[in-house]
MDTraj code that builds the backbone (N, CA, C; nanometers):
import mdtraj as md
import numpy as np

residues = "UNK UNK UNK UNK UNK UNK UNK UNK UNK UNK UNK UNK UNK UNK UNK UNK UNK UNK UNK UNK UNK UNK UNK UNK UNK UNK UNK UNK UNK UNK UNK UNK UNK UNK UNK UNK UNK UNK UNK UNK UNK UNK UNK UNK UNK UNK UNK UNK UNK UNK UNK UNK UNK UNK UNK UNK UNK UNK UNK UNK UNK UNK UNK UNK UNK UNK UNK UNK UNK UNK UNK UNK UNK UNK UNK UNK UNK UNK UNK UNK UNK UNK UNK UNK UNK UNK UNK UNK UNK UNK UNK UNK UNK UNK UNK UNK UNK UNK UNK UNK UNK UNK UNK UNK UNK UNK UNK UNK UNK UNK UNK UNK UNK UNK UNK UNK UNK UNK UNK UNK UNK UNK UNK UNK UNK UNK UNK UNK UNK UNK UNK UNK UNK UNK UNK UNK UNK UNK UNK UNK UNK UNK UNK UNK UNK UNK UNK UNK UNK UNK UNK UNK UNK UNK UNK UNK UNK".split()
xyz = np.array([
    [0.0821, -0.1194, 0.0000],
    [0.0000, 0.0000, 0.0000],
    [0.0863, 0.1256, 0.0000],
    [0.1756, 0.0954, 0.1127],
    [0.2861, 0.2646, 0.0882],
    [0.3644, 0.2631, -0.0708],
    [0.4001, 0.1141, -0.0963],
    [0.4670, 0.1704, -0.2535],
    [0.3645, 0.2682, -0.3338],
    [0.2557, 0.2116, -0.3455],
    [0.0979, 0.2586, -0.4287],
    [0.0862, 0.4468, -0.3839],
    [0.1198, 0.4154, -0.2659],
    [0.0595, 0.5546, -0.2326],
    [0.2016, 0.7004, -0.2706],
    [0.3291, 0.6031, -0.2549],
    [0.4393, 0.6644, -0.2916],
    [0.4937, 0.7026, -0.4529],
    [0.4166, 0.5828, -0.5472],
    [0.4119, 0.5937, -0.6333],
    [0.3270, 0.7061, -0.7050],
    [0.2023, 0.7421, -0.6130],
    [0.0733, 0.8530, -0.6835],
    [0.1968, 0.9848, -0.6487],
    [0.2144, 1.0060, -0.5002],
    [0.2669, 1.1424, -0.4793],
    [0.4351, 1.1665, -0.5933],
    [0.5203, 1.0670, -0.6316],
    [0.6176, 1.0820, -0.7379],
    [0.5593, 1.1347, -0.8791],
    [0.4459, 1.0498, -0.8771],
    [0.3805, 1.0995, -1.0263],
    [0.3330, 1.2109, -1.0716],
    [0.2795, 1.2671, -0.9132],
    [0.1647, 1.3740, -0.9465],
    [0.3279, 1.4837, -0.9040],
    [0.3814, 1.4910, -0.8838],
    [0.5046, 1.6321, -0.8601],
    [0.5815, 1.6059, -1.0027],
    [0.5830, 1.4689, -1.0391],
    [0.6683, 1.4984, -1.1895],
    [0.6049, 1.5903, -1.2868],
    [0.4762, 1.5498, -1.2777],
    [0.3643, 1.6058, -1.3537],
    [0.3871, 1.7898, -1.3227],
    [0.3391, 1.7623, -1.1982],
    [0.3397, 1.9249, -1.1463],
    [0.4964, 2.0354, -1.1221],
    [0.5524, 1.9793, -1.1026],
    [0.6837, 2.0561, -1.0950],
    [0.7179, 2.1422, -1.2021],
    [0.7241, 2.0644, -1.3245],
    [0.7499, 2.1135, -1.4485],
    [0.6418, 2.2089, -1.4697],
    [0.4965, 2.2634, -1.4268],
    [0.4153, 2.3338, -1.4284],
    [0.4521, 2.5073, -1.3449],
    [0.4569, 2.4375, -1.2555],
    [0.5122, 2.5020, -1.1362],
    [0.6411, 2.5994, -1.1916],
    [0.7487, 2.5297, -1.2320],
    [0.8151, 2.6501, -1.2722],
    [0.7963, 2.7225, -1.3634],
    [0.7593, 2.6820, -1.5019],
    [0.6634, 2.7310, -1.5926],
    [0.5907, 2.8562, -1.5349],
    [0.5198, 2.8683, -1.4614],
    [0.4595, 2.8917, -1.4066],
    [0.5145, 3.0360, -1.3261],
    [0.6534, 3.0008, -1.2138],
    [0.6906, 3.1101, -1.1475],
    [0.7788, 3.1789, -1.3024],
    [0.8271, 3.1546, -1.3845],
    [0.8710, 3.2323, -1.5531],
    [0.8029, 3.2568, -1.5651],
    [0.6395, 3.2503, -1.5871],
    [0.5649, 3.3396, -1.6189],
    [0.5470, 3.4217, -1.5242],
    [0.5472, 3.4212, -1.4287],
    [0.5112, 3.5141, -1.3164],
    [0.5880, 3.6301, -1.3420],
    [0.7631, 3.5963, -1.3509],
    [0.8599, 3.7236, -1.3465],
    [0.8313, 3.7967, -1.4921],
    [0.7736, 3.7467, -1.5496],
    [0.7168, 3.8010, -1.7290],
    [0.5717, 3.9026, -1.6734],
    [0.5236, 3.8562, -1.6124],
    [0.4128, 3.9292, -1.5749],
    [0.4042, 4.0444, -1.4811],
    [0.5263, 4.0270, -1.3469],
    [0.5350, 4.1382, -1.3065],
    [0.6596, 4.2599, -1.3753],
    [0.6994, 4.1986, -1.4817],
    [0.7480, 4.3094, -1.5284],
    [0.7069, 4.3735, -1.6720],
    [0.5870, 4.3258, -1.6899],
    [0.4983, 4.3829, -1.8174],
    [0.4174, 4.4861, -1.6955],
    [0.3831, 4.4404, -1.5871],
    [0.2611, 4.5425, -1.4802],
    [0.3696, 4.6937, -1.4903],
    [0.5283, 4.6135, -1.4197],
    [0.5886, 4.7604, -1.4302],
    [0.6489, 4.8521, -1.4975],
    [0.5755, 4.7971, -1.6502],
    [0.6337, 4.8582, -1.7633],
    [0.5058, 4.9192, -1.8728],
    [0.3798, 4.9133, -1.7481],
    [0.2669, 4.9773, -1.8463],
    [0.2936, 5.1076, -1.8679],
    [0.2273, 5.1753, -1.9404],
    [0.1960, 5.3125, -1.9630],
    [0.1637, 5.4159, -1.8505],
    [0.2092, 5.5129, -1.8584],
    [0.1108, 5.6016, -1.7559],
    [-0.0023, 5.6196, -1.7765],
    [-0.0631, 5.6171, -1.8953],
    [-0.1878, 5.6376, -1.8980],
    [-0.3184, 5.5439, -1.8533],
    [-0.2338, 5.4197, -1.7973],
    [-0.2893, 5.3446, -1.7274],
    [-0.3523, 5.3351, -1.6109],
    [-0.2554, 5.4357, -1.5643],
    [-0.2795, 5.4324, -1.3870],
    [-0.3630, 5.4500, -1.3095],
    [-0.5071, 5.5454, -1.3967],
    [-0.6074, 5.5774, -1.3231],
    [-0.7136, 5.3785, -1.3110],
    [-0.6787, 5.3124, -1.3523],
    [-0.7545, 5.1828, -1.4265],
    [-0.7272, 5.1390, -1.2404],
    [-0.8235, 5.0591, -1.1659],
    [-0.8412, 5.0118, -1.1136],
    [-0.7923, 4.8590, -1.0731],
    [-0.6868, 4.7738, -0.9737],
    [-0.6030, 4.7018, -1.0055],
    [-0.6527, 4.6057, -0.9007],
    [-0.6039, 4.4680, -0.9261],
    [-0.5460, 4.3555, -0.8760],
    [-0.4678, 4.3885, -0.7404],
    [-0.4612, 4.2948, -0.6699],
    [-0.3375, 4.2924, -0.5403],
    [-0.2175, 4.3217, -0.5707],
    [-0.1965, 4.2226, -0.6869],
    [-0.0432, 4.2235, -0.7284],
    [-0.0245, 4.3498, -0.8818],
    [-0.1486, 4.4439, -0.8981],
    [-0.0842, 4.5170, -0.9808],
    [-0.1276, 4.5515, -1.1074],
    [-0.1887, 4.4184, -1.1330],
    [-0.2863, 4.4309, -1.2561],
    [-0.4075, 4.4596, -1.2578],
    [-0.4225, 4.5103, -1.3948],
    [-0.5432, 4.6161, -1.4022],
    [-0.6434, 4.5255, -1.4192],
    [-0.7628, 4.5242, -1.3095],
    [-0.8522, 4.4476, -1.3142],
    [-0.9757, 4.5326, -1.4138],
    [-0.9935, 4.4835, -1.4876],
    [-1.1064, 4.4634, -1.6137],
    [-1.1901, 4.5213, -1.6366],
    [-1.2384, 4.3961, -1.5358],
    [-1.3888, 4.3301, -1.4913],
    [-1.4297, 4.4757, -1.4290],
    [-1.3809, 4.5021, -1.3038],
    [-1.4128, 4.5982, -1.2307],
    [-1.4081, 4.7345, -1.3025],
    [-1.2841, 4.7904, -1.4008],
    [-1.2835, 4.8792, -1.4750],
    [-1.4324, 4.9288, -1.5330],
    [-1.4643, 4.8143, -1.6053],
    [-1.6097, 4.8287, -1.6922],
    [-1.7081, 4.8617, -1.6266],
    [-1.7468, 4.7113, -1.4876],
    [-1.8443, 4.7577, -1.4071],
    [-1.8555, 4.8639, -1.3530],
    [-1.7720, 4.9273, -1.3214],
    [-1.7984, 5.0608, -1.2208],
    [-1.8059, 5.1793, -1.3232],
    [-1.7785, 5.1497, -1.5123],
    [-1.8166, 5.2697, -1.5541],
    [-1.6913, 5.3700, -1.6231],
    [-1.5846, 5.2761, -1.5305],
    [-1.4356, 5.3949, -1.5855],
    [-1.3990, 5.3656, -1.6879],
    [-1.4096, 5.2546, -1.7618],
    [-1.3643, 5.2454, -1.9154],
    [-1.5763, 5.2199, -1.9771],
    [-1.5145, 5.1859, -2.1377],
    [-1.6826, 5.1554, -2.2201],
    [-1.5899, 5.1115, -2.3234],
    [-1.5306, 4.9944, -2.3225],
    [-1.5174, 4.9320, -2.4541],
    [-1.5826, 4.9419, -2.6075],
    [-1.5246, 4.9827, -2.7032],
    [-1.5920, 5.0064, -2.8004],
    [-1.6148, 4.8520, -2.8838],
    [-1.6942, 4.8959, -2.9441],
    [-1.7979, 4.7315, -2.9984],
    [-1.6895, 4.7129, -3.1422],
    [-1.5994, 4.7947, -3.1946],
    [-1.5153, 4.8285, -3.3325],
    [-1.4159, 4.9031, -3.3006],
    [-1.3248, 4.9153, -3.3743],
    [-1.1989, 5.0391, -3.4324],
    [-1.2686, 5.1289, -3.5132],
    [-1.3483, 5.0510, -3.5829],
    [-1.4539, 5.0879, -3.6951],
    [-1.5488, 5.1629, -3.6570],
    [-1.5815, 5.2696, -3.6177],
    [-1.7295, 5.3187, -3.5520],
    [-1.8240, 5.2510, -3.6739],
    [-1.8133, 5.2295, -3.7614],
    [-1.8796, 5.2129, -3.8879],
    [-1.9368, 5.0598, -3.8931],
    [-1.8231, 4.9629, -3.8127],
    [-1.8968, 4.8468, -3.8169],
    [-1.9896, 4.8258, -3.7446],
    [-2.0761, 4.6957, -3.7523],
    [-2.1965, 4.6818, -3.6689],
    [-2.1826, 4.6301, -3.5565],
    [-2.3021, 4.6733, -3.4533],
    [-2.2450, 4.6428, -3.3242],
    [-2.2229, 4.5067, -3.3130],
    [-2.1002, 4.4513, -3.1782],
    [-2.1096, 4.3601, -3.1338],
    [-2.2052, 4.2606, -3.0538],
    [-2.2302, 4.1629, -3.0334],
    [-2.3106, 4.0469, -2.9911],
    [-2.3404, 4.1271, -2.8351],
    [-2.4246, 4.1435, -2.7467],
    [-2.4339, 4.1673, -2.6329],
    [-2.4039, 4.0516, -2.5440],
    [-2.3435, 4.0783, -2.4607],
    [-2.2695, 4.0130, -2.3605],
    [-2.3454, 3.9139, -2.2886],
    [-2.2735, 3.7508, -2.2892],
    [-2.3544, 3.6503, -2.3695],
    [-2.3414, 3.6131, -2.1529],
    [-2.4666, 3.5995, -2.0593],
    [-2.4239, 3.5144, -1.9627],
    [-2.4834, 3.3945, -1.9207],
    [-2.3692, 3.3127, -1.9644],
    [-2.3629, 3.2007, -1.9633],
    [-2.2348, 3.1108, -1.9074],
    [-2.2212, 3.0479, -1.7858],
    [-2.1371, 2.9729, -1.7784],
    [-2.0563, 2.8705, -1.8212],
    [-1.9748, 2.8108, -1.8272],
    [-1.9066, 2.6788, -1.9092],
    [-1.8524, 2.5963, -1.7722],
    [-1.8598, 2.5032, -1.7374],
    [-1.7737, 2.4389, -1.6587],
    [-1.6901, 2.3310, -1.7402],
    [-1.5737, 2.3542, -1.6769],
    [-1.4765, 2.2295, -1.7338],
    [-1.5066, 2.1513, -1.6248],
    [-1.4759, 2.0129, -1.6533],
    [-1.4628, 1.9075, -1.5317],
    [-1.3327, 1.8660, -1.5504],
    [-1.2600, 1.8569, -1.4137],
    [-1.1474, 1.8313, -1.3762],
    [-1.1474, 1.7216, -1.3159],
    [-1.0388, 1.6186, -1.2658],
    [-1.0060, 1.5209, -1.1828],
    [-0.9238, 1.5249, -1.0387],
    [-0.8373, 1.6287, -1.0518],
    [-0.7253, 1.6452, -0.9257],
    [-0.7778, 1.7933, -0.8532],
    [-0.8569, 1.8601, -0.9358],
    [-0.8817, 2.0460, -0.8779],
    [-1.0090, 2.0737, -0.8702],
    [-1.0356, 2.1652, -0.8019],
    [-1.1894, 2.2244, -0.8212],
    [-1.2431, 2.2439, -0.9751],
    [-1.3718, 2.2184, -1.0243],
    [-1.3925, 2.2559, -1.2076],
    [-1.3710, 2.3702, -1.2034],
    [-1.3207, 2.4285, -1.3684],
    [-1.3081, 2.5089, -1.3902],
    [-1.4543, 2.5905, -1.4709],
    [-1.4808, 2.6979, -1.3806],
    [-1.5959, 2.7811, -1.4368],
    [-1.5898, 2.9087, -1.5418],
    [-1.6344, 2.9386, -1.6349],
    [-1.5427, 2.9899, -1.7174],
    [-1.7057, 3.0880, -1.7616],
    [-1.6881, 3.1976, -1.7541],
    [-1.7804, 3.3180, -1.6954],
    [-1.7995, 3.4051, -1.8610],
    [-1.9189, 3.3887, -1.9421],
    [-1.8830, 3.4318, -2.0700],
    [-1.9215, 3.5674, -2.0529],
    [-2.0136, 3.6047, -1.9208],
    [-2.0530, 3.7042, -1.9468],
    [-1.9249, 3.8448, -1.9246],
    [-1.8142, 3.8185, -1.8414],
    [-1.7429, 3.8715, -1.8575],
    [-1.6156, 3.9224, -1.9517],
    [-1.6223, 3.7915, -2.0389],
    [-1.5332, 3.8120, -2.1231],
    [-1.6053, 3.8499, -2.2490],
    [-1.7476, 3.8607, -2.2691],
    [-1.8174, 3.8989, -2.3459],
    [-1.8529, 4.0493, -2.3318],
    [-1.8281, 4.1345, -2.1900],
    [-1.8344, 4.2542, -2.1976],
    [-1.7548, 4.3226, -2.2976],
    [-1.6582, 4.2900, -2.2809],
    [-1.4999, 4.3408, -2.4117],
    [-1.5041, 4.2400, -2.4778],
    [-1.5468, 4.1440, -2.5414],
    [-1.4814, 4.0761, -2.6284],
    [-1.6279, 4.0016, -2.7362],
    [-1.6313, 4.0132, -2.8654],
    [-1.6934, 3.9407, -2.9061],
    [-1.6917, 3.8284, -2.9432],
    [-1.7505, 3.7327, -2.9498],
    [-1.7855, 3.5987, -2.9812],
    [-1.6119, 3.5250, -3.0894],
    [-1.6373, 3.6274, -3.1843],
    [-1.5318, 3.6180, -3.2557],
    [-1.3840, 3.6059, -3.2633],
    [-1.3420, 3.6541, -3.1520],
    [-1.2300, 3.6644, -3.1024],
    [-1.1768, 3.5286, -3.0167],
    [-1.2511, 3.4197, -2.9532],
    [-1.2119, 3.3549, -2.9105],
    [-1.2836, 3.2217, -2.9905],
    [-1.3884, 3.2306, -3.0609],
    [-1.4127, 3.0880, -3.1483],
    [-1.4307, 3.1550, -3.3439],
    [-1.4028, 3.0846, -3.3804],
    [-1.3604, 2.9661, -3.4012],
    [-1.1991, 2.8902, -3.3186],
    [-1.1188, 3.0466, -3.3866],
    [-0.9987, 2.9863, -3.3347],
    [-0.9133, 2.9446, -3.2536],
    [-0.9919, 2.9776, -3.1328],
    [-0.8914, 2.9803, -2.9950],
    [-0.9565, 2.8635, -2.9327],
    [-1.0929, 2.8335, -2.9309],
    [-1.2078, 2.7882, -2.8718],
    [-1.2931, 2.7228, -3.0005],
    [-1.2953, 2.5383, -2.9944],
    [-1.4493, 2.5431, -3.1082],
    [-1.5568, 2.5073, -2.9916],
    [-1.6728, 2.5536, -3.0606],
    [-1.7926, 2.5796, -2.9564],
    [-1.8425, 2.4206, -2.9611],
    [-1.7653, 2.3790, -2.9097],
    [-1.7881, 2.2447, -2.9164],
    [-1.7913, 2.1315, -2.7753],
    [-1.8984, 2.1536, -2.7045],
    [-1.7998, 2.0837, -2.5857],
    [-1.7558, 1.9494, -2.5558],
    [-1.6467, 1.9119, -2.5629],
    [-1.5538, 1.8300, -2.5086],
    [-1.4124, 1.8300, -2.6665],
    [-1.4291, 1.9111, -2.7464],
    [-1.3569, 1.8949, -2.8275],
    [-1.2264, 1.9909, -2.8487],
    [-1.1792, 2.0690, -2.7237],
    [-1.0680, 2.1116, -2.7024],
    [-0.9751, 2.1056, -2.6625],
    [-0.9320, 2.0192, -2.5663],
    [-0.8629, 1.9144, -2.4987],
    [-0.7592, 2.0788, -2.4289],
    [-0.8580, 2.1014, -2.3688],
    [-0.7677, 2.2258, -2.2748],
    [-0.7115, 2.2033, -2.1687],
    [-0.5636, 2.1969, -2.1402],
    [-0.4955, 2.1333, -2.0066],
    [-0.3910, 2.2459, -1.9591],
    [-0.3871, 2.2535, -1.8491],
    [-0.3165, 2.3157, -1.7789],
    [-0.1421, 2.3600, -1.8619],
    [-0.0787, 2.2309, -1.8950],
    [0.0377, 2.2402, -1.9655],
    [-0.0062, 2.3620, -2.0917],
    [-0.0893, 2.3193, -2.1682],
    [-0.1391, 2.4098, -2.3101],
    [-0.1696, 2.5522, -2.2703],
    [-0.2257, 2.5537, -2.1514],
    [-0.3145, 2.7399, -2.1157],
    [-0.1360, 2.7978, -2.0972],
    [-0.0524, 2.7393, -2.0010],
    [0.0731, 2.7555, -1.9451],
    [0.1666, 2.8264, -2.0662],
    [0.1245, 2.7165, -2.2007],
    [0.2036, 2.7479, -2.3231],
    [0.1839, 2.8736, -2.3910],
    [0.0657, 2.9340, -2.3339],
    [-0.0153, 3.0598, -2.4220],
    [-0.1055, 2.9940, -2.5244],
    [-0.1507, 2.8739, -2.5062],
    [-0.3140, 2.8530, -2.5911],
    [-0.3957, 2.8725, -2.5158],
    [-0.5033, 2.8265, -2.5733],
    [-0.6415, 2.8597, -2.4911],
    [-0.6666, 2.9698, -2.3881],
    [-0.6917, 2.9598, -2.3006],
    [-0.6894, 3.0911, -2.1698],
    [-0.5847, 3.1636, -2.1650],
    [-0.4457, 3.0740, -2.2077],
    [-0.2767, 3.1478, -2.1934],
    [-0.2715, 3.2771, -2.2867],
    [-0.3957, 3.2621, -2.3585],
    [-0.3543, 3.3770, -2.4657],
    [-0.3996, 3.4915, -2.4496],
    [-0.4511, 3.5246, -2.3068],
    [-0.4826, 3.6579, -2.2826],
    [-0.4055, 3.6166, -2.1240],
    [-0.4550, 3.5546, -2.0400],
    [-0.4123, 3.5695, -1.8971],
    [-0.2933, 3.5108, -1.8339],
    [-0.1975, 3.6122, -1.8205],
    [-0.0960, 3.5903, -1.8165],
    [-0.0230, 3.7513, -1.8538],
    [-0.0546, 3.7769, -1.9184],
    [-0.0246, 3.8781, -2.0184],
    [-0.1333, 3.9870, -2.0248],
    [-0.2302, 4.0141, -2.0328],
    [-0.3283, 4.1594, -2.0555],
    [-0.4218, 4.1289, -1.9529],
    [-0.4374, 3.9448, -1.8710],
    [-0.5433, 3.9502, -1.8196],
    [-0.4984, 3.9074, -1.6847],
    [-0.5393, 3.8899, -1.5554],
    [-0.5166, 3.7965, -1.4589],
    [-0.3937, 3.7045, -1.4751],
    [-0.3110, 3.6675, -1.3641],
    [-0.1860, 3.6258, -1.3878],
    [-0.2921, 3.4672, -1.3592],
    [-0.2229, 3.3255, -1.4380],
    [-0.2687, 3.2190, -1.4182],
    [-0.2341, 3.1488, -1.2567],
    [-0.1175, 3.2566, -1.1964],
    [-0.1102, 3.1691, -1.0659],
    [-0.1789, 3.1940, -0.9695],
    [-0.3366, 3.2535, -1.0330],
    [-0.4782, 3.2521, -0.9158],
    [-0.5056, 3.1139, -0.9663],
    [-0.4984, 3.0118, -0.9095],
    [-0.5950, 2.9405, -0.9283],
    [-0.7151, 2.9255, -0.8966],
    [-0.7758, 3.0241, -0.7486],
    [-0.9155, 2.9981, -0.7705],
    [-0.9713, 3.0496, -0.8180],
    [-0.9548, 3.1811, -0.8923],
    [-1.0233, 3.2339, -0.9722],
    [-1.0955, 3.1611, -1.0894],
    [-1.0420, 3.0479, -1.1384],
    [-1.0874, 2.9263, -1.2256],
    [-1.1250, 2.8927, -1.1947],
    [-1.0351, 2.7614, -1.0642],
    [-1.0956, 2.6705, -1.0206],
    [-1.1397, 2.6830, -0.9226],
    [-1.3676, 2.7206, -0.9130],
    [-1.4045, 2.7412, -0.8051],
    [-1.4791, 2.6247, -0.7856],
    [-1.4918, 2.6011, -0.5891],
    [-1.5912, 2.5382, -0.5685],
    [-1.7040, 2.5491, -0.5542],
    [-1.8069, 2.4699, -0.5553],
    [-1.9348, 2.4966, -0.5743],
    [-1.9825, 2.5379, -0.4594],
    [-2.0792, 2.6605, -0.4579],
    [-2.1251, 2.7345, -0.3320],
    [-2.2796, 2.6683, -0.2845],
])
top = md.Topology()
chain = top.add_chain()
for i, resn in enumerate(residues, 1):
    res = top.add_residue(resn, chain, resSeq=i)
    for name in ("N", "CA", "C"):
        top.add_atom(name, md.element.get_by_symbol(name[0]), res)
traj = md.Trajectory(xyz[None], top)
């Protein structure tokens, strides 16, 4: 029984280690994109660690995302709310909140290509978001650093 049980905890740190540092490299990438924004940033409303939280920006009114570059094109999709849960095996599921990323972002921007609206046909894993696919391709970088994990992975209330 202790080999069995010694064998899960070797497996699951081989697995995870290599994440993990991944992980603190992205971190030192991230706090030095925070201290290399613009000034014109600064009034934007932030994170603990620095980053400009969004979400809150919009809600409270201080930014209004435009629907185009284009004033000319047609408006964007209204902000779609609807949840996604991933199901996980080792972590809390991951809940994945469209209505927020649908305030700024249209439909378009994350499917076809990033995302097919397909569920179970993306094979989205922690290693891949880490790489800059899927979720990696905004958070990390313009959005939330990935080493919140509960911000993803929440439990059910």
């Amino acid at each position: 029984m202790n080999y069995v049980l010694k064998l899960i905890i070797t497996s699951f740190l081989l697995l995870t280690i290599p994440l993990m540092l991944a992980s603190c490299t992205k971190k030192e990438l991230v706090f030095k994109a925070v201290e290399n924004q613009p000034q014109a940033f600064s009034y934007l409303p932030r994170t603990e660690d620095g980053f400009i939280d969004w979400v809150t920006a919009i809600n409270s009114g201080i930014i209004k995302p435009r629907d185009a570059i284009d004033p000319k094109s047609p408006p964007k999709s209204p902000p779609l709310n609807l949840d996604i849960v991933f199901y996980t095996k080792t972590m809390p599921n991951v809940v994945y909140p469209h209505y927020q990323h649908t305030q700024w972002l249209d439909c378009s921007n994350c499917h076809p290509k990033i995302f097919k609206a397909q569920k179970g046909s993306n094979g989205v894993t922690m290693e891949k978001i880490f790489a800059g696919e899927f979720c990696g391709r905004c958070h990390g970088t313009v959005a939330f650093p990935l080493q919140y994990c509960n911000r993803c992975h929440v439990r059910p209330k």
